[in-house]
C-alpha positions in Angstrom: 64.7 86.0 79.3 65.8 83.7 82.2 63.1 81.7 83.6 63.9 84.1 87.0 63.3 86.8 85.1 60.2 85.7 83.9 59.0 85.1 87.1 59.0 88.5 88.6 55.9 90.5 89.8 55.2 94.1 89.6 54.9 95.6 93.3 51.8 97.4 94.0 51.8 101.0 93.0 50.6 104.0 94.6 47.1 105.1 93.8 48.0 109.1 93.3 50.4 107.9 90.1 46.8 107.9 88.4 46.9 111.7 88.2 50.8 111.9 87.3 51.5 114.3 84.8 54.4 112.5 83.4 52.4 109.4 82.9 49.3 111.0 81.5 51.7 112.9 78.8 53.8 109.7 78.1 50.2 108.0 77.6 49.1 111.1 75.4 46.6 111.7 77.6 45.6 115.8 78.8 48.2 116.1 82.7 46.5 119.3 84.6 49.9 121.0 83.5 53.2 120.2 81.2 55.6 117.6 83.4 59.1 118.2 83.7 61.9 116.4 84.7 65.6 116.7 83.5 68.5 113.9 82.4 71.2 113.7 85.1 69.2 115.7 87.4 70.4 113.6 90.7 74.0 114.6 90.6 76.7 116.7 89.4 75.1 120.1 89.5 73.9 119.9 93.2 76.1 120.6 96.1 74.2 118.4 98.4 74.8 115.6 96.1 78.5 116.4 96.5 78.2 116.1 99.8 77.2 113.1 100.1 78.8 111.6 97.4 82.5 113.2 98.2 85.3 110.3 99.0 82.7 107.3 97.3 83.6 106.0 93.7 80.9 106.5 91.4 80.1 102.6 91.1 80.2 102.1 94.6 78.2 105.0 95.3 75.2 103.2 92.6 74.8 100.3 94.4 73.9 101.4 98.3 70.4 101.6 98.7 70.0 104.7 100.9 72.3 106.6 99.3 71.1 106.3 95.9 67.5 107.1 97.7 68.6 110.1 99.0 71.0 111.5 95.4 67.6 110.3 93.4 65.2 112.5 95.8 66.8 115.4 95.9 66.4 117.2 92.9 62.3 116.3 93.2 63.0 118.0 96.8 64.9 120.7 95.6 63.0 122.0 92.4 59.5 120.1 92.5 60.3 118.5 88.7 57.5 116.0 88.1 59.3 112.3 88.1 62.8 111.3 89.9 65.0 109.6 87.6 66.6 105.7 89.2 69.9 106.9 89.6 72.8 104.7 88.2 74.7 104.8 85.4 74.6 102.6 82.0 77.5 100.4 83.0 76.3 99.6 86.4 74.6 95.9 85.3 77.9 95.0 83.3 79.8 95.4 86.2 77.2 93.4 88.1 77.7 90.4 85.6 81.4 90.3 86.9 82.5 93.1 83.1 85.9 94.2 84.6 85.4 98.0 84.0 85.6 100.9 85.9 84.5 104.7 85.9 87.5 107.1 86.0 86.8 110.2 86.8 86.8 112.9 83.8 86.9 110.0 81.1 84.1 107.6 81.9 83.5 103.8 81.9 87.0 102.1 81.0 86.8 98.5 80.0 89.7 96.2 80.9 89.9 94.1 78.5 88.0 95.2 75.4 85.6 93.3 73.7 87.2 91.6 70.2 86.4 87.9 69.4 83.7 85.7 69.9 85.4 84.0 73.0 84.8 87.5 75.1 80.9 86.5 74.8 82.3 84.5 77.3 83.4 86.8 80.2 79.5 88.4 79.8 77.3 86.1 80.8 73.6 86.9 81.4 72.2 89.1 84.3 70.3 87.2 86.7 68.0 88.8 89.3 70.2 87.9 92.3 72.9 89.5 90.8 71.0 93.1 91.6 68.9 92.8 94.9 70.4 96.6 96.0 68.7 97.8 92.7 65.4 96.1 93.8 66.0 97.6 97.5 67.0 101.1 96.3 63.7 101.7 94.2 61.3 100.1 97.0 62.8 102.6 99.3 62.4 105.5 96.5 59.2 104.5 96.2 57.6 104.9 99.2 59.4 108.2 99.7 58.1 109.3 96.2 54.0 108.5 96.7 52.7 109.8 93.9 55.7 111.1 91.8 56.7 108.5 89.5 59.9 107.0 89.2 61.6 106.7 85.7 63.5 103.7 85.5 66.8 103.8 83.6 69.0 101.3 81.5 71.8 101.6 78.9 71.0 100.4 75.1 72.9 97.5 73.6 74.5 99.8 71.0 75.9 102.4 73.3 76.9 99.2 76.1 78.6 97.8 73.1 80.6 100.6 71.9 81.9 101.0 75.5 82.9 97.1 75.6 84.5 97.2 72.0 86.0 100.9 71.7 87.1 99.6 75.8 86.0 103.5 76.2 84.1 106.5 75.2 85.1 107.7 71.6 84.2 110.0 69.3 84.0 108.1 66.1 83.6 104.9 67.0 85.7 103.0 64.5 86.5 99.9 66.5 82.4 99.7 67.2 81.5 100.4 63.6 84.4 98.0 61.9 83.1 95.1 64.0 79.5 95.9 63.0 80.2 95.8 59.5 82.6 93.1 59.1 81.6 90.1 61.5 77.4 91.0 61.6 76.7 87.6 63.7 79.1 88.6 66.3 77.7 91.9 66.4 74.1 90.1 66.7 75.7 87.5 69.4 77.0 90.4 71.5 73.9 93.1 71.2 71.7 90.1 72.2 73.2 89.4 75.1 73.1 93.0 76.0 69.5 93.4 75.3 69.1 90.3 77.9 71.1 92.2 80.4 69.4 95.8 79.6 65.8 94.4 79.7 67.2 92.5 83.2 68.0 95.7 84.7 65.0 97.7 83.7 62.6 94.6 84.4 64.1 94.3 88.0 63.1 98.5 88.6 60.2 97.9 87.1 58.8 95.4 89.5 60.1 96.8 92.4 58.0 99.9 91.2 59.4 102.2 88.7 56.4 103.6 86.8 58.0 104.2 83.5 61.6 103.5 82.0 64.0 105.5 79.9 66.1 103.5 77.4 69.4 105.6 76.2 71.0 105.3 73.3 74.0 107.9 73.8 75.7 107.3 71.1 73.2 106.0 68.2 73.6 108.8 66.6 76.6 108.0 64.7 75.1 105.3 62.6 73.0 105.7 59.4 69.4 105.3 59.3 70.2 102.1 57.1 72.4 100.8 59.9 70.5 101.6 62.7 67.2 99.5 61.4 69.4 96.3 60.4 72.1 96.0 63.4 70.7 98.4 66.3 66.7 98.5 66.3 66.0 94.7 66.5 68.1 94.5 70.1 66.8 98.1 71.1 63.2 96.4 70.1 63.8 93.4 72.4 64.8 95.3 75.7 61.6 97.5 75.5 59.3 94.5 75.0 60.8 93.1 77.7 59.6 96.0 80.1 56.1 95.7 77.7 55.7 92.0 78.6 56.2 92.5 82.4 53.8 95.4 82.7 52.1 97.0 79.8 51.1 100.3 81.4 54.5 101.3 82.2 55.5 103.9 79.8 58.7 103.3 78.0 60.9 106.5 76.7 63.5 105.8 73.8 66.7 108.6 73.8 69.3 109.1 71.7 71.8 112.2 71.2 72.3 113.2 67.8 69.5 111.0 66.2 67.6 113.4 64.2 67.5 110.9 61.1 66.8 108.0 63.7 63.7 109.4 65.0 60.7 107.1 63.4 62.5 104.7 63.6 63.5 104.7 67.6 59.7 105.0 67.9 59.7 101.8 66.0 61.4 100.2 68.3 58.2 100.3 70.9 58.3 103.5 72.4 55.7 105.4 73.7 57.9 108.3 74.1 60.7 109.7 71.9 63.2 111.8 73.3 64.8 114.2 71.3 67.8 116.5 71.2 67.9 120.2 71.2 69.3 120.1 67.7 65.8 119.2 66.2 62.6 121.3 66.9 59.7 119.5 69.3 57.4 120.4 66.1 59.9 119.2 63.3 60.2 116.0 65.3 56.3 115.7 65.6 56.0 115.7 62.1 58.7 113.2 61.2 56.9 110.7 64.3 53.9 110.9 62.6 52.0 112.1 65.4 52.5 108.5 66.5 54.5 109.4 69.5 54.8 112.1 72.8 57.9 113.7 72.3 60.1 114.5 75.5 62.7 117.3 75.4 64.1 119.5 74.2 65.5 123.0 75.7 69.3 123.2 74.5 71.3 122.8 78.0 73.0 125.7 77.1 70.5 128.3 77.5 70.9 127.9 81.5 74.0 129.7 81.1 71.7 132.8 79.7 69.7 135.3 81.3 66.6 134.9 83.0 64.6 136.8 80.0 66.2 134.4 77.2 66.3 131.2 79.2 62.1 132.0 80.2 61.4 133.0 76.4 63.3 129.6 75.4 61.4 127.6 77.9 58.5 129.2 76.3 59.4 128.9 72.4 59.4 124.6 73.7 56.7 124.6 74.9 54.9 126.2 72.0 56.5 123.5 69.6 55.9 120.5 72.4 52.1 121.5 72.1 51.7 120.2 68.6 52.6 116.4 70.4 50.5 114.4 71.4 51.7 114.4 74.7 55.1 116.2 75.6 57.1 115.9 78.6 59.9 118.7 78.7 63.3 117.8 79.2 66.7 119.5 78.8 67.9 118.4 75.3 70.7 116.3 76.8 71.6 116.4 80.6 72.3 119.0 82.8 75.8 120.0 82.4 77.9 120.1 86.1 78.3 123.8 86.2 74.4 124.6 85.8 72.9 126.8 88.4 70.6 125.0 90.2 68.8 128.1 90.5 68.6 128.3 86.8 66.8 124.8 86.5 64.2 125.7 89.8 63.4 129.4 87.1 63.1 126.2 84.4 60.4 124.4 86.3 58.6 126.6 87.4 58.2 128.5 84.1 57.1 125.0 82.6 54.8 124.9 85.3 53.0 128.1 84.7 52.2 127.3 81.1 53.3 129.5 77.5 51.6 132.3 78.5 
């Protein structure tokens, strides 16, 4: 960590986060009710966010302050969920670092010129503060909007940043990421460390600016082997959330990862205090395999809000049921809220969270 890194201060925090929910959960502590929130909340789904989004790339749109205040408030406006989540999106501090990439529409982040040899350490160089101000601005303005709702920080992993740079896109199997894992290990190391510098950056800049917890996600983790994941993913995952531990230890740190099932311990490993987890694995069968070590956050299948009202409120129910046996459990979609959700369906969501299992 730059010696500018390690020179930031946490801004003061409001005095009504005590009582948060979210936090108490994430802590594994008793909230006054269940917290809920949902990934990809601020967008897609919302016509207001349309709005003011329509005619602005999605990059461009990440880095104006008051516009990414107002996307990230209104879904805490508009169903009364119990954190905002930063928003932004993974690739957002490798284009900041000068990664020539881009976000097409209907594909994802494209990278120019994929990553390949150990000269392309080269065109990534190391995020620096300055480098980010707007992020800095657009969560001191969240902030004081929010009070007492906490905002979630939010950063990219180095395994899922680095199958974007190598694969030079999204992919299903990753066989580009997988062959360069296995067959030149200290590149891989070179080029997740440098991530983890520029992931624990982003998340340390939110965090003193005042985000009051952080979500790490690992999208694409999942692919790997539980054997693969400890020796060439978890050490870099380990280093970006002991980055956000070194800079303030009471900011609760959330690890997610599609698909990761087998991964689960070992995610928690990494130094989470929070494991998300997918809808394909029970909030109880996950409990068990943590330990009891860990809250859980998750996991209603995002395809239930295409249901009725009596199978969507008796799924909502059935999670919570299975959450309870966590330590602490913050419910969540199982992934994020796909575009053509009813926003009506996720207001039903919250407010059946709200009102308990009964």
């Amino acid at each position: 960590m730059s010696t500018e890194f390690a020179a930031l201060s946490v801004a003061a925090r409001d005095p009504r986060l005590a009582d948060a929910p979210l936090l108490a959960a994430a802590r594994r502590r008793s909230p006054a009710h269940t917290p809920v929130w949902f990934m990809r909340q601020a967008g897609r789904s919302l016509p207001e966010y349309k709005k003011v989004r329509a005619g602005i790339a999605m990059l461009d749109s990440c880095r104006r302050p008051e516009l990414v205040t107002e996307i990230t408030l209104q879904p805490v406006r508009r169903y009364g969920v119990d954190a905002a989540i930063f928003f932004s999106d993974i690739v957002v501090p490798l284009k900041a670092v000068g990664v020539d990439l881009d976000i097409r529409p209907g594909v994802g982040p494209v990278i120019a010129e994929p990553f390949r040899t150990h000269a392309d350490l080269d065109r990534i160089p190391e995020l620096e503060p300055g480098m980010i101000e707007d992020i800095a601005t657009s969560v001191g303005l969240l902030t004081a909007e929010l009070g007492g709702t906490p905002l979630i920080g939010f950063a990219g992993a180095p395994f899922t940043l680095a199958s974007y740079l190598v694969e030079g896109g999204p992919s299903r199997d990753l066989t580009k990421t997988k062959a360069l894992m296995y067959t030149d290990p200290q590149l891989w190391r070179a080029l997740l460390d440098r991530l983890a510098q520029i992931s624990a950056g982003f998340l340390r800049v939110q965090v003193a600016a005042g985000a009051s917890a952080v979500q790490l996600f690992d999208s694409w983790v999942g692919a790997l082997p539980l054997a693969d994941y400890r020796t060439h993913v978890q050490p870099s995952s380990a280093a970006v959330l002991q980055a956000v531990r070194d800079l303030d230890p009471s900011v609760p740190r959330i690890h997610f990862g599609v698909q990761t099932g087998e991964l689960l311990p070992a995610m928690g490993e990494a130094g989470a205090d929070v494991v998300g987890v997918d809808f394909r694995v029970p909030l109880d069968v996950a409990t068990e395999r943590l330990g009891g070590d860990y809250a859980v956050q998750g996991n209603l299948d995002p395809a239930t809000l295409f249901a009725s009202r009596e199978v969507l409120g008796e799924r909502v129910r059935q999670t919570l049921e299975a959450g309870s046996k966590a330590p602490g459990h913050i419910f969540n979609l199982g992934h994020g809220v796909p575009p053509e959700a009813d926003p009506d369906q996720l207001k039903f969501v919250v407010d059946t969270v709200h009102a308990g299992k009964s």
